[in-house]
N, C-alpha and C positions, 0 to 999 in steps of 0.2 A: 682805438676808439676815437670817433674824431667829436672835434668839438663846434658847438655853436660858432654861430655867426654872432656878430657887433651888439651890443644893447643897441635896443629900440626906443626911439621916443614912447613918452607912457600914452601920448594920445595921435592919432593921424583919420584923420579922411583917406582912405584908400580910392574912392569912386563915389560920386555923389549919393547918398544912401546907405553906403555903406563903412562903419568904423571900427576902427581898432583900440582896445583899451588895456594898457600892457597890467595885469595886477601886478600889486609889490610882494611876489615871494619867488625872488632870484635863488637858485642853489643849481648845485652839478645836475639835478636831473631834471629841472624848468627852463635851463636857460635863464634871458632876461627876466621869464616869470611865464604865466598860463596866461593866454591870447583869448577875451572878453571880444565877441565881435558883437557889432548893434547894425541891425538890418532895419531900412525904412528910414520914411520923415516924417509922417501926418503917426503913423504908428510901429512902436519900435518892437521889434521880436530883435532878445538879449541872447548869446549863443554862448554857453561856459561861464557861468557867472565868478568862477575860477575857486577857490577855498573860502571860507570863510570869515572873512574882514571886513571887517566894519566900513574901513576910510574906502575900501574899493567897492565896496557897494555902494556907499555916498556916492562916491565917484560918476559909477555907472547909470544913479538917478539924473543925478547933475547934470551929466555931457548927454542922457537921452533927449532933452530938448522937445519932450513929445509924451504921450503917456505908453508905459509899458506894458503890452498886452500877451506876451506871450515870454516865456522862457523856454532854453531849450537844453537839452545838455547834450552833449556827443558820449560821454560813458560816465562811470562813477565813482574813479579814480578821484584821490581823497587835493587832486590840486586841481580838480576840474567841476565838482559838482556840489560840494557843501554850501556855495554862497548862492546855490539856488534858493533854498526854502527862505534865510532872509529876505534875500529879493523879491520873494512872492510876499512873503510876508507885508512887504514895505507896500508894496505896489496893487497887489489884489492880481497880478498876472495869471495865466494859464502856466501850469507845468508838462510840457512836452519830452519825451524820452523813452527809453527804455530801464526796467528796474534791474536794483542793482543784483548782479549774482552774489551766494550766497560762498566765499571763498575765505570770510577772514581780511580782506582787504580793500573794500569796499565802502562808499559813502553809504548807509543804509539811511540817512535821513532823504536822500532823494526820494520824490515818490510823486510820478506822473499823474498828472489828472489824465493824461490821453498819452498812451501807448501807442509809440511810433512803429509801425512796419515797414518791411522796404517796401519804396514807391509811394508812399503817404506823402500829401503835401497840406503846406502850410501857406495857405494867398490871403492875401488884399489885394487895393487899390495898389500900394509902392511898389512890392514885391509876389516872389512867390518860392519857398523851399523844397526843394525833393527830398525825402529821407532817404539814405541807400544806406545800408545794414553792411558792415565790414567787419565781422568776426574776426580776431586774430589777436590783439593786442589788447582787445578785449571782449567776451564774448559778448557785450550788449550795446558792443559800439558802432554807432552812427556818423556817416558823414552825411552834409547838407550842401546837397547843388542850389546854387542861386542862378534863377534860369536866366533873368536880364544876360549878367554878367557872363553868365558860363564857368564861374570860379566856382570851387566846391571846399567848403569846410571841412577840414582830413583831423581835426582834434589830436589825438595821438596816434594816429593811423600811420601819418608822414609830415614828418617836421623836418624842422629847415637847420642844416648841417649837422645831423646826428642820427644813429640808427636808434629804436625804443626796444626796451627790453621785452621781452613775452616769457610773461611769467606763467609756469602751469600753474595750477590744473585751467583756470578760465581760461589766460593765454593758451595758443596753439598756434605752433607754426604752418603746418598744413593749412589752416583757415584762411592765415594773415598773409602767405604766399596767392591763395584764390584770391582773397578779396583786394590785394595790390592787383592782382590780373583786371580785377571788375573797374579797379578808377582806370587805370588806364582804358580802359576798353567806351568809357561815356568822354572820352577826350576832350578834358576841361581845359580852359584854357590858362588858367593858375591854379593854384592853389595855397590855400588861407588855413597855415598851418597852427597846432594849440600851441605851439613856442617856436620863436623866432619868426622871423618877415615872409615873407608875399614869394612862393617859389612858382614863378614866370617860365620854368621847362618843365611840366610835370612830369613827360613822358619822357626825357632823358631823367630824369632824377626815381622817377619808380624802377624804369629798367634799371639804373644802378646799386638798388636797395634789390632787386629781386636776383641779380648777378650774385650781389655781396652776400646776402645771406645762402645763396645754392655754393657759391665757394667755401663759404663757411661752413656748411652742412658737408660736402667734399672734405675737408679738413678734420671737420668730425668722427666724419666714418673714414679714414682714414689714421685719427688714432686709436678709434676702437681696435682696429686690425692688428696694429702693430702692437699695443696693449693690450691683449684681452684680458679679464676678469679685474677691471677697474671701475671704484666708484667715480660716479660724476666729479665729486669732489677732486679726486686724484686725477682726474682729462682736464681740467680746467687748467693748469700751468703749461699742459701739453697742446692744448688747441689752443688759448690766450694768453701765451708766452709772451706779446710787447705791451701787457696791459699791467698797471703797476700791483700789488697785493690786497691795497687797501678795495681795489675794484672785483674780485674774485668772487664773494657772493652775490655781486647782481649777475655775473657774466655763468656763474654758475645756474643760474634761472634760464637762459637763451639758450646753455650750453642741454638745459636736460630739453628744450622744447624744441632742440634740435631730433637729441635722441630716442624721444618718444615719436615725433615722425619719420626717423628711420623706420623706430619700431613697428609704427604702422604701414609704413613701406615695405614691411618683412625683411628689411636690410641688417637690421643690428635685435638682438632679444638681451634681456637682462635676466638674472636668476640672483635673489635677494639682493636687486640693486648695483650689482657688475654685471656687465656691459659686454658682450660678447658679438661680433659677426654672427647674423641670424641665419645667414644659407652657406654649406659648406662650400657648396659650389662660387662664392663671391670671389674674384682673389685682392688680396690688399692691395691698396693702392697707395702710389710714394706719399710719405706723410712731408708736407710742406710747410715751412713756418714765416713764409713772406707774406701771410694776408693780412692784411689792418686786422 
């Protein structure tokens, strides 16, 4: 599993108009913390107001320098979109987004005044945002092209030196595989990711997330083969063997969003839960334990 890049400073100027405001809730799965962008000067559209905190909402009034007219969220993952509703609260802002899915692990206090689709945009005088709709990591997740710039806000879509987990049911890997295909395909020219810095190759760093995950998926349906009628649980030491114990029920989340897109690939079927090669015609393939 690899790990972040360096802490960030909690505040930067990336491009005239545009900032970065790192919150404070560091852990193994934020990174430095969740990435607060502020778009505009004369009026600020606030992008992941990040969890819930008080001082980082201060914060984000504070360093706006401008009045806040819009909020935005990329999904509703509980370190990305809680400290909207204070925000609007403070501020009187618009709430922009998508609502949250109904899975158990969701910010449900998010609640858009305006329902982002893909290709909706968001203009002034300063700026202007495109929504594009990236299902995968999550199904109500948005990034945001800045059309000056050409950078695009990936939220937890694609972050900077780590792969995200895709958790089912909302997670999907099939999705999160197409919708890596779509940001490559508007070929941005960075991208402004929800944890850690400013990823300046986008197009070599997607195709390396779209490699790593079909290796891993390779690896998957390859220990199906050689194990059959095993539960996920039990494939998780056999496909994520250099990853330490204490990591095994997240990896166990990626490991079934693997298996359900075999599944819909008709590659691998399961029967209460064990895991079987779906076509007899398949032949197993060498199972390998050199993949991150």
């Amino acid at each position: 599993m690899a790990l972040f890049g360096p802490d960030l400073p909690a505040y930067a100027e990336l491009l005239p108009g545009i900032r970065r405001i790192v919150a404070p809730n560091p852990s193994m799965m934020t990174g430095p913390g969740t990435n607060t962008y502020l778009f505009g000067e004369n009026e600020i559209a606030v992008v992941d107001p990040g969890p819930r905190l008080e001082r980082h909402i201060e914060d984000i009034i504070d360093r706006a320098g401008a009045p806040i007219r819009w909020i935005l969220a990329t999904h509703t993952h509980p370190d990305h979109s809680p400290g909207v509703r204070l925000l609007a609260e403070r501020t009187g802002a618009e709430v922009l987004g998508r609502p949250a899915p109904d899975d158990g692990h969701q910010d449900k206090s998010f609640a858009p005044s305006r329902v982002l689709d893909d290709g909706d945009t968001l203009a002034c005088d300063d700026f202007r945002l495109t929504a594009v709709h990236t299902p995968g990591h999550a199904s109500n997740h948005l990034c945001f092209l800045h059309e000056a710039s050409n950078w695009l806000v990936t939220g937890d879509h694609v972050i900077d030196g780590s792969t995200v987990v895709i958790d089912p049911p909302d997670g999907n890997m099939k999705q999160y595989l197409a919708s890596l295909e779509r940001v490559k395909s508007l070929g941005p020219a960075a991208l402004l990711p929800g944890h850690g810095d400013r990823i300046d190759e986008p197009g070599k760093v997607v195709d390396w997330i779209i490699a790593h995950r079909l290796e891993r998926e390779s690896l998957v349906r390859a220990a199906v083969a050689a194990n059959p009628g095993l539960a996920s649980r039990d494939l998780v030491p056999i496909v994520y063997d250099a990853i330490p114990k204490r990591l095994y029920a997240w990896a166990e989340r990626s490991l079934l969003a693997h298996l359900f897109k075999l599944e819909e690939d008709g590659e691998v079927r399961q029967d209460d839960g064990r895991w079987r090669l779906g076509n007899a015609d398949l032949q197993p393939l060498e199972l390998r334990r050199d993949i991150e």
